[in-house]
N, C-alpha and C positions, 0 to 999 in steps of 0.2 A: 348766861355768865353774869354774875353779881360785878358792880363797880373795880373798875381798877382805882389802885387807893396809891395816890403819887405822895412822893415827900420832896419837898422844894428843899435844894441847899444854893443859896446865892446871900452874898455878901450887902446888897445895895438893897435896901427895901422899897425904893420904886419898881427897879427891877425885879424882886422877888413878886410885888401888886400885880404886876403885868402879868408875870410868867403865871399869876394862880389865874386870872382874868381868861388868859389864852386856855391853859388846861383845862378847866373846869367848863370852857364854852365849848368844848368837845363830849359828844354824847359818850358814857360808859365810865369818865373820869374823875376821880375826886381826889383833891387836894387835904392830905389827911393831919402833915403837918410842915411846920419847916424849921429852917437853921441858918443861921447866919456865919459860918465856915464847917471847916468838916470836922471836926472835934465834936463839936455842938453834932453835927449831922451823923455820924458812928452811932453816936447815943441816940440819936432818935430812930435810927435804922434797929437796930437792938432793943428799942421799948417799942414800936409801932409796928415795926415787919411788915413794909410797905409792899406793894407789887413791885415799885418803878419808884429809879429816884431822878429827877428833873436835877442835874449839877452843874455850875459853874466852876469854871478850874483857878482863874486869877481870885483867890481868897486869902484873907489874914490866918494866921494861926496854922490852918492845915491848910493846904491847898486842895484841888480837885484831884491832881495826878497819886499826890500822895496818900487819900480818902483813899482811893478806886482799888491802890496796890492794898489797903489795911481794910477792904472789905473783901477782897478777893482773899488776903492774907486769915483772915477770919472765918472764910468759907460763908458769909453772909446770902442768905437767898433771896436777891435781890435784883434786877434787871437796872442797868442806868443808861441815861439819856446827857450827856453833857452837851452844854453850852459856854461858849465862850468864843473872845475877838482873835485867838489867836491861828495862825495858820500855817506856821512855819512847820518845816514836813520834822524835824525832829518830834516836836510836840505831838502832831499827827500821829507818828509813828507809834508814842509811846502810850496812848490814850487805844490807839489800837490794837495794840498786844494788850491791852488790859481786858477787851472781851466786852466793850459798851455797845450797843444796841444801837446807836446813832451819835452822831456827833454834829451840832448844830451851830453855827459861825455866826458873830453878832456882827451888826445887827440883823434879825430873822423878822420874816411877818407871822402874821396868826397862820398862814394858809401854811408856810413852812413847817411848822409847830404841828397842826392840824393834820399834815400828812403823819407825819412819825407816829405821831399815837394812835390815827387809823390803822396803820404799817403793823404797827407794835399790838391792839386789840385784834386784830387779825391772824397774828402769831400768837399770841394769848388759846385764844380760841383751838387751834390747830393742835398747838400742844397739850391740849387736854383730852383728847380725844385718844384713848386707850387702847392703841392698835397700830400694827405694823407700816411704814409710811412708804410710798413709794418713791421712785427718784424725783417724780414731776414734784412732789407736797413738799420733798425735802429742797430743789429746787426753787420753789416760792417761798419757804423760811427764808432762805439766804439771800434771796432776793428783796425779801420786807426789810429786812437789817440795812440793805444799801441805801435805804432812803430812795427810791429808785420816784421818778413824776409820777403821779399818776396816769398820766396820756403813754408812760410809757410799761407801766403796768399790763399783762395780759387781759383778755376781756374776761369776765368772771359769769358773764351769758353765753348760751348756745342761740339764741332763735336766730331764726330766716332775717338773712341780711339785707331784704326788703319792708321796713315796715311799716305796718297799717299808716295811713295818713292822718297828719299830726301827732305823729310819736314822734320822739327826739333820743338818738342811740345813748348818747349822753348821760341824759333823764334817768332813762332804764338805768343804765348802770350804776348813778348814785341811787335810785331806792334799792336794786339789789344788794349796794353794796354797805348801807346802811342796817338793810334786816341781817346783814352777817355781824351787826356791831352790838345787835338786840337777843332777845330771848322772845321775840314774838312782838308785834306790833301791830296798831290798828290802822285805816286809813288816816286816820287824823293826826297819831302817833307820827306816823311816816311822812305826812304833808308838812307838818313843824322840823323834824328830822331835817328833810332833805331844804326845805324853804320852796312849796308848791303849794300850788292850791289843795284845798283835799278834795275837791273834784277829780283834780288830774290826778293826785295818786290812786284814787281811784283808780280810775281807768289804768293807769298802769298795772295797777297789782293785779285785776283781773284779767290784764294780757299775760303777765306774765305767771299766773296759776293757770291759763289756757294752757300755754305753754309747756307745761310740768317744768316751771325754775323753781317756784314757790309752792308754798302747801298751806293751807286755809281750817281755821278751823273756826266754830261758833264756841263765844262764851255768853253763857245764858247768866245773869247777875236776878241781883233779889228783886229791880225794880229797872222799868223799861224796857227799849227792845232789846233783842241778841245783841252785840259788837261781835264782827268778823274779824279774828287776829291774823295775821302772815306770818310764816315762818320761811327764812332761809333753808335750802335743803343741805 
């Protein structure tokens, strides 16, 4: 899967610094442009034709609520992510029926941030896939949308719920769930990925190509030895 290409609409440009800082320190993500209300941001949705639009709702000129109704209103093909302080359930309600992807409550950390666009490249991915879904896949759509913790996410591994000494179930799971956010990756790729040694991703990824979770192939380049790339199955 080629880069998701976000478009920032937030009113404050510290806060818009941060919000590009947080997305773009997420693998698969790029910050393609931004706006500083939604007037400005319709036009840049309509010249850019982003994936995902990163929005704040408290703005001058056009607000968030009223963008979402006049991109929905336009049939615009766009997925959005809003951010904002507010939490009153009317707001809630109405940000809701509008059909946004997540809804994010200031102030948020990176980790918060960090989950949704994992969430969000993982429903990316799913719905590209050219083929009839079953209840479980439709299931975990709906499920990405909720923003749901990670800890309380299904496991995305099958192996033996004993394993090898010094594995860490953890571990496994963010490099599995990493090579789902890739087109293919190397050890060293995935040691920087996840934040491990590339010794230890080693060993993981050859546990877990033991295993049949992962699939291995050699790329032979013009100069040097092979690199061994992994792929998510």
């Amino acid at each position: 899967m080629t880069q998701i290409r976000v478009l920032l609409i937030e009113d404050d440009p510290m806060v818009r610094e941060v919000n590009r800082q947080f997305i773009e320190k997420v693998a698969g993500f790029e910050v393609i442009g931004q706006a500083s209300n939604g007037i400005e941001g319709i036009a840049q949705i309509r010249k850019l034709v982003p994936d995902l639009v990163f929005m704040d709702i408290f703005m001058p000129e056009q607000d968030g609520i009223t963008s979402l109704r006049k991109i929905r209103e336009l049939k615009l093909p766009v997925d959005v992510i809003t951010v904002t302080a507010a939490n009153d359930m009317k707001t809630v309600k109405q940000i809701l029926h509008l059909g946004v992807f997540d809804y994010i409550m200031k102030p948020f950390s990176f980790e918060r941030v960090q989950g949704t666009l994992e969430n969000y490249l993982r429903f990316k991915k799913q719905m590209q896939k050219e083929r009839e879904l079953t209840q479980g896949e439709l299931d975990q759509l709906f499920h990405y949308q909720g923003g749901q913790k990670e800890a309380e996410q299904p496991s995305m591994i099958h192996v033996e719920k004993n394993l090898p000494k010094g594995f860490n179930r953890a571990t496994l799971e963010k490099v599995v769930h990493y090579l789902h956010t890739v087109e293919g990756a190397s050890a060293e790729e995935v040691a920087s990925g996840v934040g491990i040694a590339r010794v230890t991703a080693r060993r993981y990824l050859d546990y877990l190509e033991k295993q049949d979770e992962i699939t291995m192939d050699v790329h032979y380049g013009g100069i040097g030895r092979p690199i061994n790339y992994y792929f998510s199955k």
